[in-house]
TIKOL-731367 format. One record per residue (C-alpha): residue in one letter; x, y, z. Coordinates in Angstrom, 2 decimals, padded with zeros to 5 digits. Example, Ala and Ser with C-alpha at 12.3 -4.5 7.8 and 13.67 -1.06 7.14 Angstrom:
<pts>
pt resn a east 012.30 north -004.50 up 007.80
pt resn s east 013.67 north -001.06 up 007.14
</pts>
This chain:
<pts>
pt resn x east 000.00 north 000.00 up 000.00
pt resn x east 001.74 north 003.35 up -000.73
pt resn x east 001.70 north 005.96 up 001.35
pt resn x east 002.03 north 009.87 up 000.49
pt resn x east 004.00 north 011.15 up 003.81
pt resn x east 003.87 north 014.56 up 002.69
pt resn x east 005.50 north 017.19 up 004.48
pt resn x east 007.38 north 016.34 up 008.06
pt resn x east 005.06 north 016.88 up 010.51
pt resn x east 004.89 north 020.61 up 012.01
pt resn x east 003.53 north 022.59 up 015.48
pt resn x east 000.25 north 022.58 up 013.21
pt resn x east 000.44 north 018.64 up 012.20
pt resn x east 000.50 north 017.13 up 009.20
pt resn x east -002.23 north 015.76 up 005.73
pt resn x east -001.07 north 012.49 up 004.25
pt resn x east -002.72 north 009.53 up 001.88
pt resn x east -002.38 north 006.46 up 002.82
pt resn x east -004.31 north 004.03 up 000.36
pt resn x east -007.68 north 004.71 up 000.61
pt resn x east -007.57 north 007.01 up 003.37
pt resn x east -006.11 north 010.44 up 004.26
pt resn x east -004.99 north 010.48 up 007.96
pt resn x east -004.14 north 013.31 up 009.82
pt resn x east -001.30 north 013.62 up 012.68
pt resn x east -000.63 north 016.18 up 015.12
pt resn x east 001.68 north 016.32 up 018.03
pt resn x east 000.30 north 017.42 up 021.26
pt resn x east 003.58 north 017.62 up 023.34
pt resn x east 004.39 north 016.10 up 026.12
pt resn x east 002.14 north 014.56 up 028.10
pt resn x east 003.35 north 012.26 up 031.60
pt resn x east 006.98 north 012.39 up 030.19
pt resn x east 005.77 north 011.09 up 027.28
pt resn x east 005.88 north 012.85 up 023.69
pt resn x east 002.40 north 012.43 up 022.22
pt resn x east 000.82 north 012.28 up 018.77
pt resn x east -003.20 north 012.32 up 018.29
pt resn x east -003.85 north 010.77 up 014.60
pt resn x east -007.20 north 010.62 up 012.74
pt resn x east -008.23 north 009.47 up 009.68
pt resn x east -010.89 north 009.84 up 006.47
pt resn x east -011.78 north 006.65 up 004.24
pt resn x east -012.00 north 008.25 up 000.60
pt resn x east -015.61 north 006.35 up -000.35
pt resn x east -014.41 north 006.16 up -004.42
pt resn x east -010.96 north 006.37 up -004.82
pt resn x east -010.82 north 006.34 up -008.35
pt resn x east -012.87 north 009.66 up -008.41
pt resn x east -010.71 north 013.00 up -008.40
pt resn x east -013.36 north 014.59 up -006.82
pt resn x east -014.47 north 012.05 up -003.62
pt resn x east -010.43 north 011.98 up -003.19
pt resn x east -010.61 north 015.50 up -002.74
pt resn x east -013.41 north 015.74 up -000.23
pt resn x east -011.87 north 013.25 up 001.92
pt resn x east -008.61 north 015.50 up 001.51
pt resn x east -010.49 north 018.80 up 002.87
pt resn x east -012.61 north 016.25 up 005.49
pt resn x east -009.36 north 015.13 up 006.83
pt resn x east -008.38 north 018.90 up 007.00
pt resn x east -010.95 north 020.40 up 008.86
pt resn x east -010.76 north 017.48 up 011.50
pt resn x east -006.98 north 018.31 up 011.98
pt resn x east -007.83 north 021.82 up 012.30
pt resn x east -010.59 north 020.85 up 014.89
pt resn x east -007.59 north 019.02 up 016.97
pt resn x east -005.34 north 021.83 up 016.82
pt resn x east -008.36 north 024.20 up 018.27
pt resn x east -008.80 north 021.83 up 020.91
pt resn x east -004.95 north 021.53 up 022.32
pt resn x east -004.65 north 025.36 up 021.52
pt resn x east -005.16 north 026.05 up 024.96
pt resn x east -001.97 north 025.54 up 027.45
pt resn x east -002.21 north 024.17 up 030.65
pt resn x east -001.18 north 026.90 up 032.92
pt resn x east -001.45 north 024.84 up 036.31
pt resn x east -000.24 north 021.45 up 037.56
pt resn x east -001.38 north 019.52 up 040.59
pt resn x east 001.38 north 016.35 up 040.15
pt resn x east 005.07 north 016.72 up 039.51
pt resn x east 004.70 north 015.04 up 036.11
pt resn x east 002.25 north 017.86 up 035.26
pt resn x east 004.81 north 020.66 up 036.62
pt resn x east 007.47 north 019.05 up 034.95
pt resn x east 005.33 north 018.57 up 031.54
pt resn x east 005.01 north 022.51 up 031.69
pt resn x east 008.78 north 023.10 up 032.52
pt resn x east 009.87 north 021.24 up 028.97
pt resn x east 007.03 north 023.01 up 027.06
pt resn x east 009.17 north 025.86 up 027.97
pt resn x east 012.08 north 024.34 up 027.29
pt resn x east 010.60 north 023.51 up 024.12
pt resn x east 009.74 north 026.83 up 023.22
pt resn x east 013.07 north 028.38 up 023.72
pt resn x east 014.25 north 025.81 up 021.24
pt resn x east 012.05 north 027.14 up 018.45
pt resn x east 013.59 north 030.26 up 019.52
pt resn x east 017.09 north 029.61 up 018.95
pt resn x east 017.86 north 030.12 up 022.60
pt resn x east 018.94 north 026.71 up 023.77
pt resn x east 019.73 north 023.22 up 021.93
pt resn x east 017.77 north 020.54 up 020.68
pt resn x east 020.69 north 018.33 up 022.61
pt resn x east 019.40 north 019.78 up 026.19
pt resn x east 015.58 north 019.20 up 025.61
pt resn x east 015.86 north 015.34 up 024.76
pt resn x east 018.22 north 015.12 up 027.59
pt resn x east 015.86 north 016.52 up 029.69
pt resn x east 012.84 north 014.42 up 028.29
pt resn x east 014.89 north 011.12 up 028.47
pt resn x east 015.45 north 011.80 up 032.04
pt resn x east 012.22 north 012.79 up 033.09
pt resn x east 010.76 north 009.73 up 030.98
pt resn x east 012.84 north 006.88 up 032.82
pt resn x east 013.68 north 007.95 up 035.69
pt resn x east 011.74 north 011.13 up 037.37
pt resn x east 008.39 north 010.26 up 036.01
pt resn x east 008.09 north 006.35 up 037.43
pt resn x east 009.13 north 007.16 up 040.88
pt resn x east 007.62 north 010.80 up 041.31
pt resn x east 005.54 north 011.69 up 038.40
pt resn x east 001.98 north 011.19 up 040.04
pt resn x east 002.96 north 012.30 up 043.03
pt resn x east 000.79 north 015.61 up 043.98
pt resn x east 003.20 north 018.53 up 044.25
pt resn x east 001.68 north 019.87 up 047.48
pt resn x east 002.66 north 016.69 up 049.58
pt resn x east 006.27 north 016.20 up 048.05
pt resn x east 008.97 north 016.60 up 050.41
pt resn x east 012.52 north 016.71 up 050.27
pt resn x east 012.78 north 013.50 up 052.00
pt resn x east 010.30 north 012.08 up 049.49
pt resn x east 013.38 north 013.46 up 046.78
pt resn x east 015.59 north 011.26 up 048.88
pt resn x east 013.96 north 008.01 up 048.83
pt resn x east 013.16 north 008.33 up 045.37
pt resn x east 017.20 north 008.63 up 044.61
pt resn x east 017.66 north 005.47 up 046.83
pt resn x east 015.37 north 003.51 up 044.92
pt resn x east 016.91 north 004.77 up 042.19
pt resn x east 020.38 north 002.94 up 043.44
pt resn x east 018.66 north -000.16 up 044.16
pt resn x east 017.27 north -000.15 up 040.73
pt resn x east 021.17 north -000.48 up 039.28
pt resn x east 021.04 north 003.24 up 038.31
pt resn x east 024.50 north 005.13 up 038.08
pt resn x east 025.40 north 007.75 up 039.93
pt resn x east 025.74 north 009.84 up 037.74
pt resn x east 022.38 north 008.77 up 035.95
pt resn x east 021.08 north 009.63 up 039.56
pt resn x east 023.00 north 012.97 up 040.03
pt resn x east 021.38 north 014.03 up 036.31
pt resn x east 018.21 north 013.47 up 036.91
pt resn x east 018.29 north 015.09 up 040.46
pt resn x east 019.89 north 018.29 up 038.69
pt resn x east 016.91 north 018.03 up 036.20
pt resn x east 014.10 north 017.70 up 038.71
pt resn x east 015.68 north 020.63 up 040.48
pt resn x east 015.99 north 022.92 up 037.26
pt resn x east 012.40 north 022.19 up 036.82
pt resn x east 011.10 north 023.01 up 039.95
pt resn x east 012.96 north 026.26 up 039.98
pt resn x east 011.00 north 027.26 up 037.12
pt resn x east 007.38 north 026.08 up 038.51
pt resn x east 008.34 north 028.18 up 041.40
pt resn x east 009.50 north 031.02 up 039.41
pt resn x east 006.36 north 030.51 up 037.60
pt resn x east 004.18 north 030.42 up 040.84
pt resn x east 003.29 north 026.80 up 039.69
pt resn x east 004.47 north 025.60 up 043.14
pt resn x east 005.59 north 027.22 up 046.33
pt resn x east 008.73 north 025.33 up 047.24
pt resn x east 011.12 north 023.19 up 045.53
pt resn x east 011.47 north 020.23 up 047.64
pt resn x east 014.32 north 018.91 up 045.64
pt resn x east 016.35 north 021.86 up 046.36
pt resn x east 017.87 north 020.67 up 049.76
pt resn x east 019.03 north 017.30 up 048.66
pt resn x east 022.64 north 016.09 up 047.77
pt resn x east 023.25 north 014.65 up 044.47
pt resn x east 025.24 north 011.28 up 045.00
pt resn x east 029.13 north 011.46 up 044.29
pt resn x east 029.78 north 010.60 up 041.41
pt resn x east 033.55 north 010.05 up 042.33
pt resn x east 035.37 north 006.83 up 040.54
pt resn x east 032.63 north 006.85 up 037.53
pt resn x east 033.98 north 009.55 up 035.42
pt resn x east 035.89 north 006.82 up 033.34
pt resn x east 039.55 north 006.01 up 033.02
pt resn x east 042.62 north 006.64 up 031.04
pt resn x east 043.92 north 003.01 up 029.96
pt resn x east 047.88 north 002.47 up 030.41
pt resn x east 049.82 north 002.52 up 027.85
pt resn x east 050.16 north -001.51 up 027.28
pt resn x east 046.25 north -001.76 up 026.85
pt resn x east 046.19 north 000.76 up 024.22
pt resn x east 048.68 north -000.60 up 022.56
pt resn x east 047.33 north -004.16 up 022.27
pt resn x east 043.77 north -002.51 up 021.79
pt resn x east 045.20 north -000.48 up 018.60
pt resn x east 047.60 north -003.38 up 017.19
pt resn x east 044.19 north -005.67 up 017.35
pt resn x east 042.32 north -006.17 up 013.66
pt resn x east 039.04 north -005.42 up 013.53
pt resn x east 036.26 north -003.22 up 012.29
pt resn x east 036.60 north 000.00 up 014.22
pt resn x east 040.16 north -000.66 up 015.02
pt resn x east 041.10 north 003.07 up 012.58
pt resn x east 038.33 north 004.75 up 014.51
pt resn x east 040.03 north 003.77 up 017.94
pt resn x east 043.21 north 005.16 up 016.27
pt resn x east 042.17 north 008.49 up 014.99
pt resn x east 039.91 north 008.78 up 018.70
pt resn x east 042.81 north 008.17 up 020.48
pt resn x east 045.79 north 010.17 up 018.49
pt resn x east 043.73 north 013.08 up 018.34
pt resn x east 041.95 north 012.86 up 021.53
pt resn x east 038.50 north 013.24 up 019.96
pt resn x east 034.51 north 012.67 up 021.44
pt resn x east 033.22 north 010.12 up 019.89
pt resn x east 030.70 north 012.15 up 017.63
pt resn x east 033.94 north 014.48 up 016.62
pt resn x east 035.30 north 011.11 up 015.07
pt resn x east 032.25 north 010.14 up 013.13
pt resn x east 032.03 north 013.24 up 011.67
pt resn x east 035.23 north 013.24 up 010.28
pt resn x east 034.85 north 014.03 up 006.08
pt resn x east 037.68 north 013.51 up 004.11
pt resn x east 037.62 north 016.93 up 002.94
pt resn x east 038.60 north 017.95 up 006.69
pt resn x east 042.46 north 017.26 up 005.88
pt resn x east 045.13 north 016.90 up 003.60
pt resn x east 048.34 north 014.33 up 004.73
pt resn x east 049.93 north 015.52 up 002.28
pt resn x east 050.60 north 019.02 up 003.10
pt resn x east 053.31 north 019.97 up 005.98
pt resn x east 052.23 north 020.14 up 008.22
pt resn x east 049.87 north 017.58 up 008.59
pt resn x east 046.43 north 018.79 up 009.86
pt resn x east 042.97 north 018.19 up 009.90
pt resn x east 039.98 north 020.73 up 010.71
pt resn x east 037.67 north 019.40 up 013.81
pt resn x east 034.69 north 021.54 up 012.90
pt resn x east 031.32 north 019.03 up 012.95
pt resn x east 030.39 north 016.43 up 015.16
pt resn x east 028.20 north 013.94 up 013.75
pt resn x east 024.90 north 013.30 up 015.78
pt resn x east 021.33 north 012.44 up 015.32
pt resn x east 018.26 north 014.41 up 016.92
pt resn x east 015.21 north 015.89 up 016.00
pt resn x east 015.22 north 018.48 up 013.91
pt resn x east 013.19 north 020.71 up 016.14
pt resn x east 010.44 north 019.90 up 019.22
pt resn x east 007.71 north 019.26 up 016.80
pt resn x east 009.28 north 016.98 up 014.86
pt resn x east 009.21 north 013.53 up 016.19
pt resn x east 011.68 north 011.59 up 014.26
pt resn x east 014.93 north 011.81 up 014.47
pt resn x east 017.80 north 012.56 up 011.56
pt resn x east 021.45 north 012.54 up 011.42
pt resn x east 022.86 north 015.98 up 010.94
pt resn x east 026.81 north 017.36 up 011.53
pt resn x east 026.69 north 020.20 up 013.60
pt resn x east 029.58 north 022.02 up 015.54
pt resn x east 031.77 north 020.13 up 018.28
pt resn x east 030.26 north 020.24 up 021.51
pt resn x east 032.62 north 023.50 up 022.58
pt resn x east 031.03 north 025.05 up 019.82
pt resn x east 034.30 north 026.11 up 017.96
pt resn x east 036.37 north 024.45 up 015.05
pt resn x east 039.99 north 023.71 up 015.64
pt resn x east 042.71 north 022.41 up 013.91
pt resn x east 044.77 north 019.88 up 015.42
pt resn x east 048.24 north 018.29 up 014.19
pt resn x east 048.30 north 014.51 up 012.68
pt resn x east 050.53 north 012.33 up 014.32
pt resn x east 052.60 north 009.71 up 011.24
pt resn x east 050.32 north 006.94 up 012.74
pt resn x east 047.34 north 008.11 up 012.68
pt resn x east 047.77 north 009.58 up 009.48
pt resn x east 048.39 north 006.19 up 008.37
pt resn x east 045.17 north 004.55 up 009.55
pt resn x east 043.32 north 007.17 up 007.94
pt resn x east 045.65 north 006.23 up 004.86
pt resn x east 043.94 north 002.39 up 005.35
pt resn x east 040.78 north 003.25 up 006.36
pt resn x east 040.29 north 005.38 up 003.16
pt resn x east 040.89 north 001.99 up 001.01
pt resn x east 038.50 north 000.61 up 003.26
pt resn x east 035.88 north 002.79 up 002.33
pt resn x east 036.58 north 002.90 up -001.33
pt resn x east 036.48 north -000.98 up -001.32
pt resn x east 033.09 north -001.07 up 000.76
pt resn x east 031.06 north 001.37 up -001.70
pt resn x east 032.86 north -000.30 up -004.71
pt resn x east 031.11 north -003.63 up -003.61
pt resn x east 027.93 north -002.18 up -002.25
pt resn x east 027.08 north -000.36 up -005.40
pt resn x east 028.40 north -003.53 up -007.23
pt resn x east 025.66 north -005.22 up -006.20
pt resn x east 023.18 north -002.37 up -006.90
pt resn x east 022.95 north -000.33 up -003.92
pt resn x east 022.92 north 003.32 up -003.34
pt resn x east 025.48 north 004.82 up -001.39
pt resn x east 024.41 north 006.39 up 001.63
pt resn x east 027.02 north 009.33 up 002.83
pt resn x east 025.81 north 012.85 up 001.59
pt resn x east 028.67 north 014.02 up 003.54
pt resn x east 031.96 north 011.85 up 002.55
pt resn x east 032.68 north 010.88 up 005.96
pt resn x east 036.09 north 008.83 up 006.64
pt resn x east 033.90 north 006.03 up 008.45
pt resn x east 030.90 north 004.98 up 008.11
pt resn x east 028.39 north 001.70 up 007.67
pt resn x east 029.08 north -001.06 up 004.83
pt resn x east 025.91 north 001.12 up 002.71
pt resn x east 027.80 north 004.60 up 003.82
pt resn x east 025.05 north 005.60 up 006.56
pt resn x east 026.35 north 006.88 up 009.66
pt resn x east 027.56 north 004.78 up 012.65
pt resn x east 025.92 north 004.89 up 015.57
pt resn x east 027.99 north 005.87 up 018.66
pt resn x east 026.31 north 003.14 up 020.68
pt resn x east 027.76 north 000.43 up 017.89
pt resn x east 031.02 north 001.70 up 018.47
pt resn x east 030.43 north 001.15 up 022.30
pt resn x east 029.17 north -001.88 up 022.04
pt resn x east 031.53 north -003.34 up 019.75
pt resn x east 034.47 north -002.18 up 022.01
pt resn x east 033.00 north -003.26 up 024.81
pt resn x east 033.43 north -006.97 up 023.20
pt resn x east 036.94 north -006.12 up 021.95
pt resn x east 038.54 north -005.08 up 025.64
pt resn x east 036.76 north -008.33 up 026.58
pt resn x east 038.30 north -010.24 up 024.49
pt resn x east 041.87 north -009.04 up 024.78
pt resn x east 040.94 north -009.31 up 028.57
pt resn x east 041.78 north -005.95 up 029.46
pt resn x east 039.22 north -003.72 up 031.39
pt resn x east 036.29 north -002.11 up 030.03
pt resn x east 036.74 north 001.13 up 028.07
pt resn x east 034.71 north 003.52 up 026.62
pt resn x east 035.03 north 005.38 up 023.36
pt resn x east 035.51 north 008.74 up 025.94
pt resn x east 038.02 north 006.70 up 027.69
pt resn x east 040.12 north 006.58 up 024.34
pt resn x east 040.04 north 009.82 up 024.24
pt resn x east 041.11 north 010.22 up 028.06
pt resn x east 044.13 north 007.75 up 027.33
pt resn x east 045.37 north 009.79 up 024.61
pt resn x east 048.17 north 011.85 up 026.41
pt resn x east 050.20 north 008.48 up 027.39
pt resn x east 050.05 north 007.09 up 023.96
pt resn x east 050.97 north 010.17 up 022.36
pt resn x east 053.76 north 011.06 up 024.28
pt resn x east 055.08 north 007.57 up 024.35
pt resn x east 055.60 north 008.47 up 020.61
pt resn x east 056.71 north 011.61 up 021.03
pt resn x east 054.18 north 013.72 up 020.09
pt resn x east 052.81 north 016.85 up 022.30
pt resn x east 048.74 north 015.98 up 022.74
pt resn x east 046.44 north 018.79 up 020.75
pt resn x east 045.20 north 021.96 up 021.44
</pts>
């Protein structure tokens, strides 16, 4: 059955045909942590007729615009802390659309009110919270498996919400205000000696250039993936290559549901250009052959290459990698060599021993 998406869908929702229907989708917001979409829909009675196709078109229409009239009104009061906190990322929201804060902080914000806020506190009524209430929600929290620093962000997000209900005179006190975030000590990671980077880098595999370049340069993980080849040149002296884009995927805005890969600017929000050690320069050198040889066969056997932005790594069909693959895949890797766990951050953490163990001052 084919289906006419249409445009993306908007603040005011979105017309599309599907078969012998037009349906009609419209997202409401957030609603109990929860993004939510209302959908409705028009059978066409003939359609083979121009005109009944039509009709069903402008049916579907009007019915949208009846939904939009009735979630036109905001809530301007909350009685549960799932309410107050729906209100808080409306705002959020809204300062998105106006170019004020990132796309980045509001699904942070959502995630953590989603999983971990909203089961433990979300129907609780705001009036009878109290901060030990806060307290034993955090220690259920620990007995759930949850990190501490999972714990510590999503007690700095209840509090940041709060603080704007009461600025808002949604509530009267912020009973998370008073409590201590867990230490977080010991869980920031580690920096791997120099043996275990060695055997990690020396060790074949499919991300074994990305744990190069991550490490020699001391890059984030997204800074890696969104490495084009047009960002350097090893043949020119000195070797350098331009950090400017970080590749990530995230709505395009807080109406838009679904999600898209985009390369935006490095988390410190400036480009920089940092020096290319001999070996990393020469698994970039590999890893280009690599990628040459992958879309050779993939488009060998018919496909259509997926990289709009000629990125140095990428999936067997040229579509981005995910971060979490990366993770995962190391994960199995330090296993394997039976070294401890490590982290595609920690790579970049470790980066200092390896470099000057070669000789070579770390980047700016």
């Amino acid at each position: 059955m084919a289906i006419d998406r249409g445009r993306g869908m908007g603040r005011d929702g979105s017309v599309y045909r599907d078969g012998n229907r037009w349906r009609a989708a419209l997202d409401v917001g957030i609603q109990g942590g929860k993004r939510v979409r209302r959908k409705i829909g028009v059978t066409i009675p003939n359609p083979d007729d121009e005109g009944s196709v039509e009709a069903a078109r402008v049916e579907c229409e009007r019915r949208l615009a009846q939904l939009r009239a009735d979630y036109a009104a905001p809530a301007t009061s909350a009685t549960t802390v799932g309410q107050a906190l729906a209100l808080w990322l409306d705002e959020v929201a809204q300062r998105v659309r106006d170019g004020e804060r990132e796309i980045s902080t509001l699904e942070n914000y959502e995630r953590l009110v989603r999983r971990l806020i909203m089961p433990g506190l979300g129907r609780r009524p705001l009036s009878a919270v109290m901060p030990m209430d806060v307290v034993a929600w955090d220690r259920q929290l620990a007995r759930s498996g949850v990190s501490k620093s999972q714990r510590a962000k999503a007690l700095q997000a209840l509090k940041t919400g709060l603080r704007w209900c009461q600025r808002m005179g949604i509530v009267d006190l912020n009973p998370a205000e008073p409590v201590d975030p867990p230490s977080t000590a010991g869980e920031s990671g580690r920096a791997a000696s120099l043996a275990e980077i060695k055997q990690l880098l020396e060790t074949p595999g499919r991300y074994r250039h990305l744990y190069t370049v991550l490490t020699g340069l001391c890059l984030r993980i997204g800074e890696g993936l969104g490495i084009a080849v047009s960002d350097y040149d090893l043949d020119s002296t000195p070797r350098t290559i331009l950090i400017g884009a970080q590749l990530v995927r995230e709505r395009p805005s807080p109406d838009v549901v679904e999600k898209a890969w985009v390369r935006k600017l490095p988390k410190d929000k400036e480009a920089r250009r940092i020096p290319v050690p001999g070996f990393v320069a020469d698994a970039v050198r590999e890893q280009e052959f690599i990628q040459a040889a992958m879309r050779s066969q993939h488009e060998a056997l018919g496909g259509t290459w997926q990289d709009p932005w000629g990125l140095l790594f990428t999936g067997p069909d040229g579509s981005p990698l995910h971060a979490t693959s990366v993770n995962r895949s190391l994960k199995r890797t330090c296993k394997d060599l039976g070294i401890g766990h490590l982290s595609p951050h920690d790579l970049r953490r470790s980066g200092n021993s390896l470099l000057t163990s070669r000789g070579v001052g770390a980047p700016p």
